[in-house]
N, C-alpha and C positions, 0 to 999 in steps of 0.2 A: 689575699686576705684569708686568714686560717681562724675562724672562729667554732671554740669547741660548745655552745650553743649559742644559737642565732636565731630571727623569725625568719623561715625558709616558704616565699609567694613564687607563686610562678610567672614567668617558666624556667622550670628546673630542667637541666641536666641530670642522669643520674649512671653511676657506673659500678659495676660489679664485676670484677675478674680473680676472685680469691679461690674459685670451684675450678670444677672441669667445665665451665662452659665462660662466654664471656659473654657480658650484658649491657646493652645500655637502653634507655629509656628517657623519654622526654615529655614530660607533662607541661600542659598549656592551661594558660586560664582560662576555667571554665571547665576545666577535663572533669570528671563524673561520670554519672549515668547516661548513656549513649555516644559520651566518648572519651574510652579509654583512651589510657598513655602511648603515644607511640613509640615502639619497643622495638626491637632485636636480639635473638639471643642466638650464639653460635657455639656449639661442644665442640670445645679444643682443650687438650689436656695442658698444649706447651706452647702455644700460636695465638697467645693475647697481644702484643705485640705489637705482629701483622695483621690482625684481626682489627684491635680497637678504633683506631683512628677511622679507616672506613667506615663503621659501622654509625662513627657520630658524626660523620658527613652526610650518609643514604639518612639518616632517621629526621637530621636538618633539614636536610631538600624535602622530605617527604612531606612534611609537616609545615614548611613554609616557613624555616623561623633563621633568623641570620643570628649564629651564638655570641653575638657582641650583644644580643639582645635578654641573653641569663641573665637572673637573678641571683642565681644558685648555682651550686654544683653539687651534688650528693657522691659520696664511694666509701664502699664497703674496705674495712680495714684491717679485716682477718679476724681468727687465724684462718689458714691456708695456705696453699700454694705460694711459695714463696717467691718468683715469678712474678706471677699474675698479679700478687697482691703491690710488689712492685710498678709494676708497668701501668697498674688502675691510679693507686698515689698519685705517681710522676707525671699522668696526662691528666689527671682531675688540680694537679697543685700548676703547673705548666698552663694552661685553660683559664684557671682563677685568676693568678696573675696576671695575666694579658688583659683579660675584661677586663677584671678590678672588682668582683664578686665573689660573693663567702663561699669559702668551702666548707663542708660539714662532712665529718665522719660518721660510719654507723657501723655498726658491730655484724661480721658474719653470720651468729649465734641466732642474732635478733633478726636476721634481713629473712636467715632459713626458717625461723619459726613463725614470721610473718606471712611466706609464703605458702606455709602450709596449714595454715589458718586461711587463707583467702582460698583457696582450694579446698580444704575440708570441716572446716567450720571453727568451734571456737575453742580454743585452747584447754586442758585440763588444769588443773589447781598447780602440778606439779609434773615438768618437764623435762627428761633429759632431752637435752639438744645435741646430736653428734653430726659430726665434719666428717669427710676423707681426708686424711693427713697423708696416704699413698704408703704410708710406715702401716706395723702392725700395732701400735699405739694411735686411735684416732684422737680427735678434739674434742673435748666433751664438755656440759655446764648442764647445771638444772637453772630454770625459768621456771615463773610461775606465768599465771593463765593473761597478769599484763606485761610481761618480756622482762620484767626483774631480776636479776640475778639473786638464787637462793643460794649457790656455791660457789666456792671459787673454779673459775674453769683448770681442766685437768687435760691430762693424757690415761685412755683407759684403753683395754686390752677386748675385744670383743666377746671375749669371759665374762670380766667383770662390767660391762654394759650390762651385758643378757643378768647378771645376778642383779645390779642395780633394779634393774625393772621388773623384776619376779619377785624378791625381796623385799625390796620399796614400795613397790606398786606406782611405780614412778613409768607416768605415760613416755610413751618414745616418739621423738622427731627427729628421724635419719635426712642422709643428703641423699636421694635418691639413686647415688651412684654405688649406698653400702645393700644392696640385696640381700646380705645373709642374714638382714635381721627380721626378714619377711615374715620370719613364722610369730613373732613378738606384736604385733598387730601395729597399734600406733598410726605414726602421720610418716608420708613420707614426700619430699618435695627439693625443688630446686631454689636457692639462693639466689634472685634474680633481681635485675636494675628496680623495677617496679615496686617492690617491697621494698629498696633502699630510696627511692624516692620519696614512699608514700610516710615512710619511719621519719624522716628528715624532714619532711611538710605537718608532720600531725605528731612529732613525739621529740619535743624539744629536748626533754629528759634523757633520752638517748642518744641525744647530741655528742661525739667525742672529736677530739683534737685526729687532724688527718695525719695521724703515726702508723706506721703499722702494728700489726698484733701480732706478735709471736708464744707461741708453748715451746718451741722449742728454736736449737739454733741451726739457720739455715745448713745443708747440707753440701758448704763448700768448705774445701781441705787448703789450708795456706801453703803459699812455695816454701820449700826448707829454705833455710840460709844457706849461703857458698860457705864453704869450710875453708 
């Protein structure tokens, strides 16, 4: 069941593998103050894969919850890694179907700037958000201070970022794995399961159909024809 918005109760599944790292998270009812989501998160550049499925085994056991027993399913839908973003779809849509529970997409853009909002407080008016794209063009959007898109998202050059936001005066929220923009101040944070759960339980409006999201097209070459 692929609903691009839905009311999303728990207990939610939630998965994130569009970054360098892979995520999942499992909120129960009741979760709040004094008890957080149980989570996992493992830095793997190219091992969502082999990673995933384990990890939404260990976070079911831990937690006591047998996944026929989701509501939900939450996953992040890029852009990113084209891979990961893959692999997160295929077992979040693979999952749904078997229960027979909603899946909800949410945006990479919005999971990172969520997270760096729950880590360093509350958003500026106006936000570039930037990805790793692993190219020398990253992923880029402005947000505003409720995850709105104010642009269309882009491909930008770490030039014209740093000008953006000197220029603009347009706050920065990097993916913690671009360092070079340290001197530029801003938010810096990881796109994790947790922010794609808590997006999909509290922001219907950011609800999207479980597609992926591409800026660009993945980087495989077709076989030539025989001649």
């Amino acid at each position: 069941m692929n609903a691009a918005s839905t009311s999303v109760t728990a207990p939610v599944l939630a998965i994130e593998t569009s970054g360098s790292a892979c995520s999942v998270a499992l909120v129960m009812p009741g979760t709040g103050a004094g008890r957080p989501p149980a989570q996992e998160l493992v830095a793997t550049s190219h091992g969502h894969a082999t990673a995933l499925a384990p990890m939404i085994a260990r976070i079911a056991r831990a937690a006591d919850v047998e996944l026929t027993a989701l509501k939900a399913i939450a996953v992040s839908c890029g852009p990113g890694g084209f891979t990961g973003i893959r692999v997160g779809l295929a077992t979040a849509r693979a999952m749904a179907l078997a229960i027979g529970c909603p899946i909800v997409g949410i945006g990479s853009f919005q999971a990172l700037a969520a997270a760096a909002a729950r880590s360093g407080g509350p958003l500026a008016a106006r936000n570039l958000v930037v990805l790793d794209s692993r190219r020398s063009e990253l992923f880029a959007v402005e947000l505003g201070a409720d995850l709105a898109t104010l642009s269309p998202p882009a491909l930008l050059t770490a030039e014209q970022i740093e000008a953006r936001c000197q220029q603009d005066k347009v706050a920065l929220i990097a993916d913690a794995e671009l360092t070079q923009f340290a001197g530029l101040g801003g938010l810096s944070a990881v796109a994790d399961a947790v922010a794609v759960a808590e997006l999909a339980m509290t922001r219907s409006d950011l609800h999207l159909p479980a597609e992926p999201i591409y800026l660009r097209p993945p980087d495989i070459s077709q076989p030539k024809p025989r001649s």
